[in-house]
C-alpha positions as CSV (number, residue, x, y, z in Angstrom):
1,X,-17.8,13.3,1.9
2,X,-14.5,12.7,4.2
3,X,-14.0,9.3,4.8
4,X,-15.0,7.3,7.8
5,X,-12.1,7.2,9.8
6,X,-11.5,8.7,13.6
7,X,-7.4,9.6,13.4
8,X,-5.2,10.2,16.3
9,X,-4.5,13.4,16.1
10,X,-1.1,13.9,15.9
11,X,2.4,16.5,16.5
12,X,4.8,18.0,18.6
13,X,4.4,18.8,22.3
14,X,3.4,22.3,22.9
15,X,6.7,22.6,24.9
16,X,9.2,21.4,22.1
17,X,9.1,25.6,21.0
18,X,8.6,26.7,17.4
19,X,9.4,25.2,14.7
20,X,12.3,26.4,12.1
21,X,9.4,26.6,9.3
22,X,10.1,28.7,6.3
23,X,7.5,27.7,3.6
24,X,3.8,26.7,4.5
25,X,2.1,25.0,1.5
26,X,-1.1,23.3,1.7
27,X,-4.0,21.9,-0.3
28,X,-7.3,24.2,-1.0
29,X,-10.2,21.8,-1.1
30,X,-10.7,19.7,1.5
31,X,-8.1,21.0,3.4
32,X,-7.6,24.9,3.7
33,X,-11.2,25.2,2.8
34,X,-14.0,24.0,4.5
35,X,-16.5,21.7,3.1
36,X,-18.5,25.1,1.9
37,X,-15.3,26.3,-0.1
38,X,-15.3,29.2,2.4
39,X,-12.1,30.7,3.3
40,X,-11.1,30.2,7.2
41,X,-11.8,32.8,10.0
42,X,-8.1,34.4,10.8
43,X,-6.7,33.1,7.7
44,X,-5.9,37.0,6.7
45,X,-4.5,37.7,10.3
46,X,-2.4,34.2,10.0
47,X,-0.9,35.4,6.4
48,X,0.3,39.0,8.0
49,X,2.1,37.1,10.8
50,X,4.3,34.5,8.7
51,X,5.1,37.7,5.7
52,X,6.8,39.1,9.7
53,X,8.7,35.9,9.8
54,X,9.7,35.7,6.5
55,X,7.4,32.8,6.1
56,X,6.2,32.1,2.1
57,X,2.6,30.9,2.3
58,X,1.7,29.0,-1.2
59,X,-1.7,27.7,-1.9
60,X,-1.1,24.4,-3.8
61,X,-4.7,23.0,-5.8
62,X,-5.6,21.5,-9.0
63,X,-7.4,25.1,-9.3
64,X,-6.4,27.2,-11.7
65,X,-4.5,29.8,-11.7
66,X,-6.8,32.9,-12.0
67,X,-8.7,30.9,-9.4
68,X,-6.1,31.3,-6.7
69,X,-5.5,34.0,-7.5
70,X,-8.7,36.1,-7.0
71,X,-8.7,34.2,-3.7
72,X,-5.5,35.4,-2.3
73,X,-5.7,39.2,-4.4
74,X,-5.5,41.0,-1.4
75,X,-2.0,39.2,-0.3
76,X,-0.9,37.7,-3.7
77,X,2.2,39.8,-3.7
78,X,5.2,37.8,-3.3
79,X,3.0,34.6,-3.1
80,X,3.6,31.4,-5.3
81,X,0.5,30.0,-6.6
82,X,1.2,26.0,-7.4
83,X,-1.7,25.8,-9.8
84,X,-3.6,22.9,-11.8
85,X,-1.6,20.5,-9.6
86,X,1.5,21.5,-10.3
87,X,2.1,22.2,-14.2
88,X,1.6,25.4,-13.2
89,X,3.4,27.5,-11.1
90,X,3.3,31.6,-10.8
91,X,4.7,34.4,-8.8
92,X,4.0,37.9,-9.3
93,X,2.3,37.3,-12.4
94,X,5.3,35.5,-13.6
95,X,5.4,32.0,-15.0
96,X,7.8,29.7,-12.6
97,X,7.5,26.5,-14.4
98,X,5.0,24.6,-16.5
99,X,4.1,21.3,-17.8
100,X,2.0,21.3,-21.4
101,X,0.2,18.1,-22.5
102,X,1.3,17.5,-26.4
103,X,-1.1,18.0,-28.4
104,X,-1.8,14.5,-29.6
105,X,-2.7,13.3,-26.0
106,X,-5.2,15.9,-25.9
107,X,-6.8,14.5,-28.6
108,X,-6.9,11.4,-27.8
109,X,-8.1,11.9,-24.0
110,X,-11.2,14.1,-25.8
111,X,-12.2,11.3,-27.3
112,X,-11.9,8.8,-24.4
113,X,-14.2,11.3,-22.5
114,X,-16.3,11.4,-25.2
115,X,-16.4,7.9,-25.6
116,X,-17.3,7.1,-21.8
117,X,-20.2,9.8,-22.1
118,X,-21.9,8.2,-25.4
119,X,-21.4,5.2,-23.5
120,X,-23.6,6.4,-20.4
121,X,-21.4,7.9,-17.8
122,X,-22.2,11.1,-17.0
123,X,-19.1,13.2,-17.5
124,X,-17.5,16.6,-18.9
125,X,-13.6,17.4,-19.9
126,X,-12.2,20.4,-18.8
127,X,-9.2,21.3,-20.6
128,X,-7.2,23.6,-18.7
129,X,-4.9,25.9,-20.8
130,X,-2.9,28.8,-19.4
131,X,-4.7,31.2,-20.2
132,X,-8.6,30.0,-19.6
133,X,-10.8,26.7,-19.0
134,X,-12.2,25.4,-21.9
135,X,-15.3,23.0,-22.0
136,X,-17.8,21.6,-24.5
137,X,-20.5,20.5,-22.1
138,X,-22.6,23.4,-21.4
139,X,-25.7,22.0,-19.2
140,X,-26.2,24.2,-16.1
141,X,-25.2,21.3,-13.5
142,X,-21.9,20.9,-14.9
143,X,-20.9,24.4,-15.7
144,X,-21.8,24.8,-11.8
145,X,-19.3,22.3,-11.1
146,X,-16.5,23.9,-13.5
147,X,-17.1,27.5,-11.7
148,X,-16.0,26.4,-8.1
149,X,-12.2,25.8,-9.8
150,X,-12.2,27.9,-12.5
151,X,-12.9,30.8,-12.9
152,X,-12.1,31.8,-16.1
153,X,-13.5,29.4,-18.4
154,X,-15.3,29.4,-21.8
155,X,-17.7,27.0,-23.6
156,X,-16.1,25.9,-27.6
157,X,-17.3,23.5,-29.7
158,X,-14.5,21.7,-29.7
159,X,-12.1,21.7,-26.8
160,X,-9.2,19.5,-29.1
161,X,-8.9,22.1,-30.9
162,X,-8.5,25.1,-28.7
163,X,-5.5,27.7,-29.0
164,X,-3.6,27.6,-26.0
165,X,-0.8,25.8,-24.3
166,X,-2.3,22.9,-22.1
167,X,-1.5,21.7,-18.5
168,X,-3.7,19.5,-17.4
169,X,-7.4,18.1,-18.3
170,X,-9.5,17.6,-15.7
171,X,-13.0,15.3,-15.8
172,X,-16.0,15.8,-13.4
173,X,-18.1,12.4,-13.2
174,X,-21.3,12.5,-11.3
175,X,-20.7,9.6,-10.0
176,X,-17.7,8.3,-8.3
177,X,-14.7,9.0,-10.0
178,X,-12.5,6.3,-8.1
179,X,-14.7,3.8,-9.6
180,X,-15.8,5.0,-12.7
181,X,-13.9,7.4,-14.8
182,X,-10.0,6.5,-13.5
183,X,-10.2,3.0,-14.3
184,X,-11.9,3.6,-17.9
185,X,-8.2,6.1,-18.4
186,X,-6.4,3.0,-17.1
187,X,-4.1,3.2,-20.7
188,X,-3.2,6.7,-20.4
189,X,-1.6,5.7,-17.0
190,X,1.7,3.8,-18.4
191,X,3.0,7.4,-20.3
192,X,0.9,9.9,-18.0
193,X,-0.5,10.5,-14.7
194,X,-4.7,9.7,-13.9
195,X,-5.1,11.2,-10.7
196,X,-8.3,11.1,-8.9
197,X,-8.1,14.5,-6.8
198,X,-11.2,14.3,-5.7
199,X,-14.8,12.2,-5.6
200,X,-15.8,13.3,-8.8
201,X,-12.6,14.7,-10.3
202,X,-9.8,13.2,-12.2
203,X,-6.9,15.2,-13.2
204,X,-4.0,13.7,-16.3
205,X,-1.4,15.6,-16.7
206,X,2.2,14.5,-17.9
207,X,4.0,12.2,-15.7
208,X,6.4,14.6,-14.4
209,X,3.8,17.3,-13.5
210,X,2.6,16.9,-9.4
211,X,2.6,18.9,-6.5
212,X,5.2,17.2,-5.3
213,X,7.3,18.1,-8.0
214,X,6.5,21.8,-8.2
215,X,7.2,22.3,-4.3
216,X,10.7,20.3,-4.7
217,X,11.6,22.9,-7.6
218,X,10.3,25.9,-5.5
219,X,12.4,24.7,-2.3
220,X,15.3,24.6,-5.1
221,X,15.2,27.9,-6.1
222,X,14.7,29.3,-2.8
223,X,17.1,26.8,-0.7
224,X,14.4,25.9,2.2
225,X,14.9,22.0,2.6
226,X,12.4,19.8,3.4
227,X,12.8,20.0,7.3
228,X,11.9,23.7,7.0
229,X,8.1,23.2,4.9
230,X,4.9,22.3,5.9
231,X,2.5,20.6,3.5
232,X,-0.9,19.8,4.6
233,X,-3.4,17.8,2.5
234,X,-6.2,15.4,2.3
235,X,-6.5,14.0,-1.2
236,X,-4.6,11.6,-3.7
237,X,-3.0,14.4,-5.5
238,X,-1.3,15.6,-2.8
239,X,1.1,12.4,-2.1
240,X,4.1,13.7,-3.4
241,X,3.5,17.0,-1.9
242,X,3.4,15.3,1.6
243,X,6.6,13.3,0.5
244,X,8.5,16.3,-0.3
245,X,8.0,18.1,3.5
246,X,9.6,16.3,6.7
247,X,6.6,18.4,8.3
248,X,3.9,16.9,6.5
249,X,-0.2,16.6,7.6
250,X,-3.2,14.9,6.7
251,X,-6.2,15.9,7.7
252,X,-8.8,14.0,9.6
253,X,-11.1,13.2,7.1
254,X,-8.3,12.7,4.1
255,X,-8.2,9.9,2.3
256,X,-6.3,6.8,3.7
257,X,-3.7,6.5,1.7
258,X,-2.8,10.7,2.6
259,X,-3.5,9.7,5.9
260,X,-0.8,6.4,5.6
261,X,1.5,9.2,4.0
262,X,1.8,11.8,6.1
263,X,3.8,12.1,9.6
264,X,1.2,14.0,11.2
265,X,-2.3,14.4,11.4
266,X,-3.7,17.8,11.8
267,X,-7.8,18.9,12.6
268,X,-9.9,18.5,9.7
269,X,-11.1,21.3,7.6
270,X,-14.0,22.0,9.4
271,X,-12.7,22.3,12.5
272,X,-9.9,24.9,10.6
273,X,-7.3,22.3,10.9
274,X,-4.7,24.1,8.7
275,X,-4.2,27.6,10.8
276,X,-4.4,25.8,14.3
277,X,-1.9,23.6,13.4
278,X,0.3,26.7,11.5
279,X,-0.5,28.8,15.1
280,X,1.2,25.8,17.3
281,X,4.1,25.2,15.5
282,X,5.7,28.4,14.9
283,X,3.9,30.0,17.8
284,X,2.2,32.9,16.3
285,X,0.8,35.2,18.5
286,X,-2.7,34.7,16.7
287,X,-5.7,34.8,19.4
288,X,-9.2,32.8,18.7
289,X,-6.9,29.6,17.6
């Protein structure tokens, strides 16, 4: 559910002209998405007008990989994928950067998850390696859960012990994560980073893997500065994304602190926030908008 706040929508005058924008990134769920995970009507049309600009469009999630990827198949040419919030990063196929957990934390958070369920709290670990999704939990209400971020996933009996490098792993409480699950990984916090990207979700992952830190490597590489991106976002794992863009937005609906964050406000993602706001500020001659 978004949070109960009416913003001020906010951004340039229509007169100011188009912005020099040369790398749109934004958030998946919650943001790009709407509240049914569907994709927006024109995004396809919008995509096709920024590749005539010279505009990069990157999809930035705690998704995996293969996830984005079958989303964006038709137009993932050229497109960086900033996956599993940020230790993961792909273009063409072709690994960017990456961020592997050692091996002993992953241990070690298995059993904390494990320890929280036999204590009552209705949660599953996902641990997401490069190459799949791997999760011991297979009850039909969290396996529904797994398949809206990850598509390529398989059910082991023990997900400690799985061969492949690993990014991130991700829990899904039932209840509320913010309350439940993030404080109980309060002592993985002081080496690592226990971020709750979503209700229900809580992502660790080492402390130098963010969004944030993936996009400031991308503008890097491709020499765009910060005045020439625009992030958009509407969780907690998307603070250092906003940090790292001079044109940054929250949508209405985000979560407070995003909204604190960010210098602009754009409409939420029901209301296709994320193109609109894409359409004013370079100008695109996009109709229905």
């Amino acid at each position: 559910m978004p949070y109960s706040h009416a913003p001020r929508l906010t951004g340039p005058e229509p007169s100011a002209g188009p912005v020099d924008i040369r790398l749109v990134v934004t958030d998946m769920d919650g943001t790009l998405l709407d509240d049914d995970k569907r994709i927006p009507d024109g995004l396809w049309e919008v995509l096709a007008r920024l590749r005539e600009r010279g505009v990069l469009f990157s999809p930035a999630s705690g998704r995996q990989y293969a996830s984005l990827e079958r989303e964006f198949a038709a137009v993932a040419d050229g497109m960086v994928f900033i996956a599993e919030n940020g230790a993961y990063v792909i273009r063409d196929g072709e690994e960017l950067s990456s961020d592997p957990l050692e091996p002993g934390v992953l241990a070690r958070l298995v059993d904390a998850v494990r320890g929280l369920a036999a204590g009552g709290v209705d949660v599953g670990a996902v641990v997401c390696g490069k190459r799949s999704a791997y999760v011991e939990r297979a009850d039909e209400a969290f396996l529904a859960e797994v398949r809206k971020y990850y598509v390529r996933h398989q059910v082991v009996e023990d997900v400690a012990a799985v061969d492949d490098e690993v990014i991130k792993v991700a829990l899904f409480d039932f209840g509320p994560a913010e309350r439940t699950t993030a404080p109980a990984l309060a002592p993985f916090a002081d080496t690592h980073q226990v971020v709750v990207s979503g209700e229900h979700w809580v992502d660790v992952m080492n402390r130098t893997a963010n969004k944030g830190a993936a996009l400031r490597r991308l503008q890097r590489e491709l020499g765009i500065t910060p005045a020439q991106t625009l992030v958009f976002g509407d969780y907690l794992n998307d603070l250092e994304m906003l940090d790292a863009a001079e044109w940054s937005f929250a949508m209405a609906g985000a979560h407070p602190e995003v909204v604190r964050r960010a210098r602009h406000l754009a409409p939420s993602n029901n209301d296709n926030g994320v193109l609109r706001t894409v359409v004013r500020l370079l100008e695109l001659p996009v109709t229905g908008l």
